[in-house]
KEKE-320208 format. One record per atom (N, C-alpha, C, CB): residue in one letter; z, x, y. Coordinates in steps of 0.02 Angstrom, whole numbers, plus 50000, padded with zeros to 5 digits. Glycine has a CB too. Example, Ala and Ser with C-alpha at 12.3 -4.5 7.8 and 13.67 -1.06 7.14 Angstrom:
2
A503905066049716A503905061549775A503905066049835A504525056549776S503545064249888S503575068449947S503945064550002S502865070449970
// end
This chain:
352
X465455350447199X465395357647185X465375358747110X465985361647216X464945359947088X464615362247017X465455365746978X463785370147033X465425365446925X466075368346903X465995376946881X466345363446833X465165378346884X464875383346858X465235387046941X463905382546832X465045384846993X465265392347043X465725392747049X465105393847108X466475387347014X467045389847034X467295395246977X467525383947047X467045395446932X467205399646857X466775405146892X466885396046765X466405405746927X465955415346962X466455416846996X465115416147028X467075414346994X467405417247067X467415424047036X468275413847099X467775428747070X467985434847049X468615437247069X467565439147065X469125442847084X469635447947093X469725451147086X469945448647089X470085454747130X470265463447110X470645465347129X469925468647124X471265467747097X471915469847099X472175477147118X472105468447042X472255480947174X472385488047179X473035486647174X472125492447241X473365492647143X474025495747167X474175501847177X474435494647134X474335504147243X474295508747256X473505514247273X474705509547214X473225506947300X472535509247312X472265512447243X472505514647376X472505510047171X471955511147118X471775503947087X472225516547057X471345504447058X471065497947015X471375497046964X470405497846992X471775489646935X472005490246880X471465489846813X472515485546882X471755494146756X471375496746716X471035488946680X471825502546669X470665490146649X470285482946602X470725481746566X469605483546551X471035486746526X471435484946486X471865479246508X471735490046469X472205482346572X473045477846612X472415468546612X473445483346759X471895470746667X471615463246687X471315459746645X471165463046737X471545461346569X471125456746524X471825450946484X470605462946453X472325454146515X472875448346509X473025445946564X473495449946480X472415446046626X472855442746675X472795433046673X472585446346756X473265428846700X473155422346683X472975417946753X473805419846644X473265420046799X473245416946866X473585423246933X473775408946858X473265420346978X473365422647054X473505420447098X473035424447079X474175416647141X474365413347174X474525415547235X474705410947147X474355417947301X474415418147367X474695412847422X473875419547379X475235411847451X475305407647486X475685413147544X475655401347452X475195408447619X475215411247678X475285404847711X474635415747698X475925407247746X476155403047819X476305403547865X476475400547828X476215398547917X476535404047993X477235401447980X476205402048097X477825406848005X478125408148025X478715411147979X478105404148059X478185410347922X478415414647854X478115420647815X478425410247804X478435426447768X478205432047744X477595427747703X478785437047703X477005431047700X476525429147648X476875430747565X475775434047664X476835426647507X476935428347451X476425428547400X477365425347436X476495433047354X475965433347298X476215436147247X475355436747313X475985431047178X476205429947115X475825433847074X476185423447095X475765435947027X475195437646966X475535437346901X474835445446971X475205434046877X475345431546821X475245432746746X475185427446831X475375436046697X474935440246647X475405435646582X475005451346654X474815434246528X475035431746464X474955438346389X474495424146452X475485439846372X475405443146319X475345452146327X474805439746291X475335451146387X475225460446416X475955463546391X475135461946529X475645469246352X476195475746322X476675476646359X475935482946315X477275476746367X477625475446433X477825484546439X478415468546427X477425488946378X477535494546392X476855498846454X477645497346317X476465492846471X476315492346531X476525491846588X476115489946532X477255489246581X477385488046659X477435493746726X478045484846659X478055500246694X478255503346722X477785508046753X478645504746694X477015508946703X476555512446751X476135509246806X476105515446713X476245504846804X475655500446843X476115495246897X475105494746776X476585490646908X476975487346937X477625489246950X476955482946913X477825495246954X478615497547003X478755494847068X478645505547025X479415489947063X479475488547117X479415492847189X479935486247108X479155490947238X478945493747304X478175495347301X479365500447322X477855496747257X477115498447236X476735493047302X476895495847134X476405496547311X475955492547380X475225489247338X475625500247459X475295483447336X474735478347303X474375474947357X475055472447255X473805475147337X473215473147392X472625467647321X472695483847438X472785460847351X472525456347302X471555454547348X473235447747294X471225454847304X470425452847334X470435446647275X469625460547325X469865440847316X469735434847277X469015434347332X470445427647275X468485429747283X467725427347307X467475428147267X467335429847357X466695427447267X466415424047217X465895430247234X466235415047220X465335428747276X464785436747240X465295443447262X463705438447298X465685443347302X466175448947341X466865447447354X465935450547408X467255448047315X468065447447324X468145450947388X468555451247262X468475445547442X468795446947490X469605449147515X468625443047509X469895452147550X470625453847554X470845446647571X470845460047614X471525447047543X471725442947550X472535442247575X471515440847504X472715446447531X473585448947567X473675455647535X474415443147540X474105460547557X474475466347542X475075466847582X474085472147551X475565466847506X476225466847521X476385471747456X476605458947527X476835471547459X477535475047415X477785471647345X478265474447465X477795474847310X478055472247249X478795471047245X477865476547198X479265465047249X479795466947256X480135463947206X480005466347313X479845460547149X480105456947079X479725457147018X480185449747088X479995456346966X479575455146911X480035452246873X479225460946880X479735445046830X479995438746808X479635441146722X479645430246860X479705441746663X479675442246611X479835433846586X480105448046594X479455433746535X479925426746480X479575427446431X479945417546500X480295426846379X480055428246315X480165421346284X480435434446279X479635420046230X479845413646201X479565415446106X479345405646252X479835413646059X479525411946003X479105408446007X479805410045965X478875404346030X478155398646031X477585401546057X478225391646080X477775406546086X477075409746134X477025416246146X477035407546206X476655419146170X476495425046184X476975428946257X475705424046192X477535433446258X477725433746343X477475433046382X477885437546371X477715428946440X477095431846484X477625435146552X476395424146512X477305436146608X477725443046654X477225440146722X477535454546617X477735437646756X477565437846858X477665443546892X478085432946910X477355445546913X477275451046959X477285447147031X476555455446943X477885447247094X477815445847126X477965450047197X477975441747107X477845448347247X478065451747318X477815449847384X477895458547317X477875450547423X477725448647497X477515453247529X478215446347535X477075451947574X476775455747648X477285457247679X476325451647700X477025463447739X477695466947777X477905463747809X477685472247815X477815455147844X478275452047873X478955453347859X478155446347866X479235453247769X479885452047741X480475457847778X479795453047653X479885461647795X480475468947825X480995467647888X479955476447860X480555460647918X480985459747984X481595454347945X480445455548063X481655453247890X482225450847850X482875453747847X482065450847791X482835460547853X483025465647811X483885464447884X482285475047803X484435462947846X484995463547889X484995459647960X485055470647900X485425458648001X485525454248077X485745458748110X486035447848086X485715459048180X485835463448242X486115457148308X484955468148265X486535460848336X486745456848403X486395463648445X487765454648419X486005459948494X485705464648553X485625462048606X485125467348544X485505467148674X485045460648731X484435464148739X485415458648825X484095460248778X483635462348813X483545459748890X483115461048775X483355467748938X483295461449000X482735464949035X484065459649060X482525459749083X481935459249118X481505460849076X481865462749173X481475456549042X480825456949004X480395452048972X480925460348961X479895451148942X479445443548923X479305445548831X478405442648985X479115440748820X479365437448728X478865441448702X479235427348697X478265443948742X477805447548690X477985454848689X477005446948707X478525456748743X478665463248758X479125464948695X479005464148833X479795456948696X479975459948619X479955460148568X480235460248602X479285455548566X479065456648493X478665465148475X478465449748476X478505465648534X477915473048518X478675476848505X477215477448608X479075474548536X479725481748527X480015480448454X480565481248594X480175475048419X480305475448348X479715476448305X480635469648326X479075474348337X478605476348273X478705483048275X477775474548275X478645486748320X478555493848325X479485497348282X478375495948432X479885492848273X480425496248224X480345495548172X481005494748226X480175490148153X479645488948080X479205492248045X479255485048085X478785497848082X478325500148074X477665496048062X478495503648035X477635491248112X477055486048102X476645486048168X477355478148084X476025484048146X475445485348218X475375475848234X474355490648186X475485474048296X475415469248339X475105467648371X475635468548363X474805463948363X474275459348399X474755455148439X473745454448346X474605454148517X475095447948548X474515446248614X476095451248582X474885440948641X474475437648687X475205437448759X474125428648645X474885442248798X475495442348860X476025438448873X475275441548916X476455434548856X476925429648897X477025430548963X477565429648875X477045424948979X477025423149067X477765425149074X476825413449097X478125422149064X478795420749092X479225425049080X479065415149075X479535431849135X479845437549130X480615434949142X479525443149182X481075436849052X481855434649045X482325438149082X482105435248976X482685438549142X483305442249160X483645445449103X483785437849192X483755438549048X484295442048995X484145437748920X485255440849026X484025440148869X484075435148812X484305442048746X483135429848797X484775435948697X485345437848669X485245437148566X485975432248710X484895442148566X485005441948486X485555442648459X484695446048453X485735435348439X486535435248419X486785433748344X486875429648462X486855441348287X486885439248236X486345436748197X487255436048241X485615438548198X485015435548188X484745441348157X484645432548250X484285438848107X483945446248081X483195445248134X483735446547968X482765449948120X482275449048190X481515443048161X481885459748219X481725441848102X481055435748100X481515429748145X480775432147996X482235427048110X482385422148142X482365423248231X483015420348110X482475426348262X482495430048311X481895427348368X482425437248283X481375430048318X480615430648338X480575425348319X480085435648312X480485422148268X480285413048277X480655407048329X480455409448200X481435409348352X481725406448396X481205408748462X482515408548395X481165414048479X480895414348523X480085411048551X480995419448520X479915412648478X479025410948477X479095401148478X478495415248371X479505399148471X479515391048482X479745388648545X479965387648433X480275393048550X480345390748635X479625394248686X481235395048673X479215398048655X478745398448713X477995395948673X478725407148751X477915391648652X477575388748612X477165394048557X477175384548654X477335399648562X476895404048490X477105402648437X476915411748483X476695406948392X476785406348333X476705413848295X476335400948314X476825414548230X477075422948199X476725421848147X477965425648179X476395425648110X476025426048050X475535432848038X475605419748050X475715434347978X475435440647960X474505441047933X475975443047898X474315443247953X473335443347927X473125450247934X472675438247986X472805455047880X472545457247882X472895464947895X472195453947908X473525466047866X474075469847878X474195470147944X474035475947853X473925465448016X474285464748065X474545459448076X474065466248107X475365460948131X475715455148132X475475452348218X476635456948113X475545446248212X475325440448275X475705436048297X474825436148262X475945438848352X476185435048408X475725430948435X476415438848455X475735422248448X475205421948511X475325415548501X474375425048511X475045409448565X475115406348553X474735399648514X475305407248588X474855395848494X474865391448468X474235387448484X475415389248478X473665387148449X473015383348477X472605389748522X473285375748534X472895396648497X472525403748547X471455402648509X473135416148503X471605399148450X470945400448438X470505393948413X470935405948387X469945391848472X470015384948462X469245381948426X470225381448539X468805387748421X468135387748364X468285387448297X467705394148365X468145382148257X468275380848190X467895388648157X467905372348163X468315390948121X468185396948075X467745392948009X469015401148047X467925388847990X467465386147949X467285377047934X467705389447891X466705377647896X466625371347900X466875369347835X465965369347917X466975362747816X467165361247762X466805352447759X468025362747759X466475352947711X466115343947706X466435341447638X465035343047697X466595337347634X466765330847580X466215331447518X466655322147624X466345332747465X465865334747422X465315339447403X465695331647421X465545344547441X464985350147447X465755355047425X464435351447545X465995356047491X466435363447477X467085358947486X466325371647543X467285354447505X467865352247512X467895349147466X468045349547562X468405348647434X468625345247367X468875336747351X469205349447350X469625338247421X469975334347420X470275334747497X470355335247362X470475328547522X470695329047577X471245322747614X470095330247609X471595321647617X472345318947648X472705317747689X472655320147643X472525315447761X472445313847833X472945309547841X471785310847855X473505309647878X473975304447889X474025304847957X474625304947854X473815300347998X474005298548077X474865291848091X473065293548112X475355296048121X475805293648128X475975293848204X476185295848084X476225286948228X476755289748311X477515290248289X476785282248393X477675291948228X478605290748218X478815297948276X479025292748100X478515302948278X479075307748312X478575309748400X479245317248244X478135304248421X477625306348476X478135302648534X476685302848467X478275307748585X478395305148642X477995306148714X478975306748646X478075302848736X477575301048810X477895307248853X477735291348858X478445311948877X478525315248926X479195318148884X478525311348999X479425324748906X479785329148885X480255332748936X479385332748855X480785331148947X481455335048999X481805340248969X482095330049022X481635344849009X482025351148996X482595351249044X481595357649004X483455350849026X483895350349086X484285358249081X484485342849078X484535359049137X485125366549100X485155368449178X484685375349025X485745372549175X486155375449241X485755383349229X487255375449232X485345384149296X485345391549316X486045393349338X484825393049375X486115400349271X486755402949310X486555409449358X487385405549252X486155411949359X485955413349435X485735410849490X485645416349440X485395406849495X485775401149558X486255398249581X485675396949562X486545395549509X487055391049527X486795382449550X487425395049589X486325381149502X486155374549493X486005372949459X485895372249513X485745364649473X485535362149415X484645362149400X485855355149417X484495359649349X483875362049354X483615355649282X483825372449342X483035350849305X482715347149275X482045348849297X482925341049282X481455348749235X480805348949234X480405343749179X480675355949224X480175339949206X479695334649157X479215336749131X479395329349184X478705336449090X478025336449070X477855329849049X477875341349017X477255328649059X477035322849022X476585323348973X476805318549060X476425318048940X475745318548868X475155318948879X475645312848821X475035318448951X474295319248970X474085325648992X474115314649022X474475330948987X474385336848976X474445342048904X474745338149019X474615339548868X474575344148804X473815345448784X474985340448739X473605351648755X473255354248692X472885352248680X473445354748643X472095350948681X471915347748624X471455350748574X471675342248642X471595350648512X471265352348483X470545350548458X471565352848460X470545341248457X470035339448452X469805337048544X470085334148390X469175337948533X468665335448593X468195331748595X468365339348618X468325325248556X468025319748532X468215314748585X468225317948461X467855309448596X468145303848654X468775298248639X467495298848673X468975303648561X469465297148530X470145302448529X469175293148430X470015306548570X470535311748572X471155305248629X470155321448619X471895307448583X472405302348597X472635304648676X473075302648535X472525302448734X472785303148806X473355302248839X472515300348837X473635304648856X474365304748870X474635295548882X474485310348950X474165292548942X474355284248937X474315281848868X473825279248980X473955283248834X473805278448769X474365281748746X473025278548719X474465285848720X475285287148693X475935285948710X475415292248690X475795286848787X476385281748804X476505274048810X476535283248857X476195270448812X475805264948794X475995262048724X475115266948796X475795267648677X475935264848577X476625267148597X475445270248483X476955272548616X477655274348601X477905271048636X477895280348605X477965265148658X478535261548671X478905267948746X479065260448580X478185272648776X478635276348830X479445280448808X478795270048885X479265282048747X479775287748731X479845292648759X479755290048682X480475296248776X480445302548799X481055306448764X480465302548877X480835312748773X481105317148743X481575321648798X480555320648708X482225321548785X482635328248821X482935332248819X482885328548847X482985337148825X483215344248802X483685347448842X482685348848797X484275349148803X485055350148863X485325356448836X485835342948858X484985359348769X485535361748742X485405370448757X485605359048660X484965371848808X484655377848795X484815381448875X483775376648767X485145387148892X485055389248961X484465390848973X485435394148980X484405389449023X483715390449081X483575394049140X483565385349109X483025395149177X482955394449236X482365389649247X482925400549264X482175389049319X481795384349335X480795387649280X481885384049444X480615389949273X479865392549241X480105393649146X479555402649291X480815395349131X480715392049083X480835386149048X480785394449062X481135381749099X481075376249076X480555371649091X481555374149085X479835373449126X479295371649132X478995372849063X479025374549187X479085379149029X478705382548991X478825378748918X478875390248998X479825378348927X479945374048873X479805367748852X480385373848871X479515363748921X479645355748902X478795354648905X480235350048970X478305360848927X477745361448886X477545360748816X477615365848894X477885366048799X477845368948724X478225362748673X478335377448718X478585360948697X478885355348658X478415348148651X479595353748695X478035346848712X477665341848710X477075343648651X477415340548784X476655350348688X476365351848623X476565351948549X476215356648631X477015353848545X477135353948477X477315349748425X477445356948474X477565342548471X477635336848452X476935331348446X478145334848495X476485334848510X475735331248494X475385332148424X475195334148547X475555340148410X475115340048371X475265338648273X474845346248395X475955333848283X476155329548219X475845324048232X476915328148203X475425321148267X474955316348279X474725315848203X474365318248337X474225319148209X473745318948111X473915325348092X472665318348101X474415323248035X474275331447984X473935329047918X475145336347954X473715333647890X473185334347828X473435340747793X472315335247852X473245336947709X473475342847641X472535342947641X474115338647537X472455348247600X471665345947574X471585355647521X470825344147680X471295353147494X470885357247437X470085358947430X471005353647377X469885364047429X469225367847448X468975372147397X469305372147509X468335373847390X468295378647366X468405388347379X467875376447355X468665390047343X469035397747361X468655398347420X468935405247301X469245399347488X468785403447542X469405405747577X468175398847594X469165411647561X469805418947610X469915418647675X469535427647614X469305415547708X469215415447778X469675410147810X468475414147796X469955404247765X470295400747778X471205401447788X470035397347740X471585403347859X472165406447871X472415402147911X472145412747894X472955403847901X473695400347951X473245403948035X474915406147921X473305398248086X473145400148152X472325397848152X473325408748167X472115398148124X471165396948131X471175388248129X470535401148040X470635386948148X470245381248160X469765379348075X469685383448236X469685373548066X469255370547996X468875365348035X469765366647923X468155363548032X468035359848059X467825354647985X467605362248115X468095346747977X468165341947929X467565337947939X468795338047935X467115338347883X466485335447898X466205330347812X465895343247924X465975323547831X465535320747771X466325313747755X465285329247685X466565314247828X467215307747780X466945301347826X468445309447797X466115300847852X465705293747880X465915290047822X464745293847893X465815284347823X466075277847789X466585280247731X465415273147756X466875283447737X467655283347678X468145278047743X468195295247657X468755277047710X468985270847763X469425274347815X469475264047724X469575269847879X469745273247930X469825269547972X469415277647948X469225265047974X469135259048010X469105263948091X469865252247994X469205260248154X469155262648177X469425271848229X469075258048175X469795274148154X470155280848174X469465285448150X471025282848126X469285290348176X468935293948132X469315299848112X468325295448157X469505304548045X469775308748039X469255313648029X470215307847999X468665313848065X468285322348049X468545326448125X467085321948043X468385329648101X468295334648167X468755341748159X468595330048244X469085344348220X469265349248195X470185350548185X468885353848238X470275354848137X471005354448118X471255362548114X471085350048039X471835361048149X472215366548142X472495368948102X472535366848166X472455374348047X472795377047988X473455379648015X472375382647951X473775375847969X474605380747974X474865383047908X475335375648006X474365382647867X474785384747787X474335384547739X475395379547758X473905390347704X473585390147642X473935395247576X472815392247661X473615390847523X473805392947464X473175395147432X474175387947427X473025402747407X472545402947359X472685404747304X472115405947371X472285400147244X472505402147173X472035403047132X472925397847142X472055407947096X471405407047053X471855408446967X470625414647080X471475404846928X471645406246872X471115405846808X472165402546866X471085408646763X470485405546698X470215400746683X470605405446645X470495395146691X469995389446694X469835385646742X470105385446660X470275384646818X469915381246846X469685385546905X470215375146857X469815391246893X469265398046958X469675398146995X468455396247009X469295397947053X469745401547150X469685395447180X469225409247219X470165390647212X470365387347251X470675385047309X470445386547235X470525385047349X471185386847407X471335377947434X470825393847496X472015379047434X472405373047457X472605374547566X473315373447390X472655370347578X472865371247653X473025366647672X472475373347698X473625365847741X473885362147781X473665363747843X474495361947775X473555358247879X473295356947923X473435351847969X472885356847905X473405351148046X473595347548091X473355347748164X474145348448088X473435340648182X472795337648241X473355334748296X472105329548204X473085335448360X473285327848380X472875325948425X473965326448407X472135319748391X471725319048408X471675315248354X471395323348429X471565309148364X471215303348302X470775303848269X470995298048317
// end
């Protein structure tokens, strides 16, 4: 990638739905965005030498900031809240001043609650805390309707991520809506990325240290009044890739030495501990191959979407191939004055 289109990138900074003035963006130095699931999105801005009798009109904490980055058309990228500002003064240099804050995830931070809920399913309570939040939800139905479950002392992200793991989802904010859903809900690569064209850099590690062949969920229905065991095995999980080198439940049990995994510590009934010793298999498949990698600036690239990895024919591998497609769970975009708009991402397979 030419060094000329990463210096075209562009940005644009509102606060409070206005444009910051030329004046403010001619000290700006860098732009740092990092988005994850199961965390508030954060974003930095960074200014060298700016009048700091600038600040108070333009960056008051709570001020609603909406960051754009791209190259012929800056795209959205996060809007959150201003909830810090970092100053440093030095004799050697010019001050410089972080402007930082997070997306409305952070609000479900805000204090812990003991509550119940009953007869009801995981997307029902997430729509019921987004909706105390003042946040709009996207969710994907949950199957499995709870008699009783116990927010105990939890503020409602930890809450909602306990929950979203025991039913294999996942939580992440895009596009000022928040998302419930599960895990592998979207399985068309959003983008392509090739080895020397738009992909930069890329970092593929295939491991079996934490892969097990079958997964037990044990626990006493206390409305029955029994006991209650449910297996899954590895030849049912996920897959993300659909290549013929995709890893099959025998062949994993097979390399793993027939590991299994069991789970005691959680009350149950009989459907969620189907659901659990699902979600657990999945979620352990897919530490199969994770990948770091670096791209050129692209917005489109988010926690939950698909990348499809293309142009790594004869780099070494021998017989693993690492192209195909990968699950994003974590990007960083940064742009700064000299080396442009970049986006960093994590990513993960379990498929050779």
């Amino acid at each position: 990638m030419p060094l000329q289109t990463l210096l075209n990138s562009r940005f644009q900074i509102l606060v409070n739905q206005s444009k910051l003035p030329m004046a403010v963006e001619a000290y700006l130095d860098s732009i740092t965005v990092e988005i994850d699931r199961n965390l508030p999105g954060l974003f930095q801005i960074e200014f060298m030498g700016l009048d700091f009798a600038e600040v108070p009109a333009h960056f008051s904490p709570g001020a609603i900031v909406d960051i754009q980055l791209g190259f012929d058309q800056p795209e959205p990228l996060i809007k959150g809240e201003i909830l810090g500002l970092e100053p440093q003064f030095s004799s050697a240099q010019p001050p410089r001043l972080t402007v930082w804050g997070c997306d409305s995830l952070h609000r479900l931070q805000w204090g812990t609650k003991t509550r119940t809920f009953l007869n009801t399913t995981d997307s029902a309570i997430a729509q019921k805390i987004a909706s105390e939040a003042l946040l709009v939800l996207q969710t994907v139905e949950s199957p499995v309707v709870h008699e009783y479950v116990m927010q105990a002392n939890q503020t409602d992200l930890q809450f909602l991520l306990q929950r979203a793991q025991q039913v294999g989802y996942e939580l992440f904010m895009a596009d000022g809506t928040l998302f419930f859903q599960p895990i592998l809900q979207n399985t068309s690569p959003r983008q392509v990325l090739t080895l020397g064209q738009n992909l930069l850099e890329f970092y593929p590690r295939f491991s079996l240290m934490s892969q097990a062949a079958k997964v037990t969920v044990k626990g006493w229905d206390i409305f029955q009044k029994q006991a209650i065991a449910e297996t899954k095995n590895a030849g049912k999980f996920a897959q993300v890739n659909d290549s013929n080198l995709a890893v099959r439940g025998e062949v994993l049990a097979r390399r793993s030495g027939a590991a299994a995994a069991v789970i005691t510590d959680r009350p149950v009934n009989t459907s969620m501990a189907q659901q659990m010793a699902q979600t657990q298999l999945d979620q352990t498949a897919l530490e199969l191959v994770t990948a770091e990698g670096t791209c050129v600036g692209n917005s489109q690239i988010r926690p939950g979407t698909m990348v499809l990895i293309q142009g790594l024919d004869g780099q070494p591998g021998g017989q693993y191939s690492f192209e195909g497609k990968y699950y994003v769970t974590g990007v960083t975009h940064r742009f700064d004055v000299v080396q442009g708009y970049l986006t960093d991402f994590k990513a993960k397979r379990n498929a050779q």
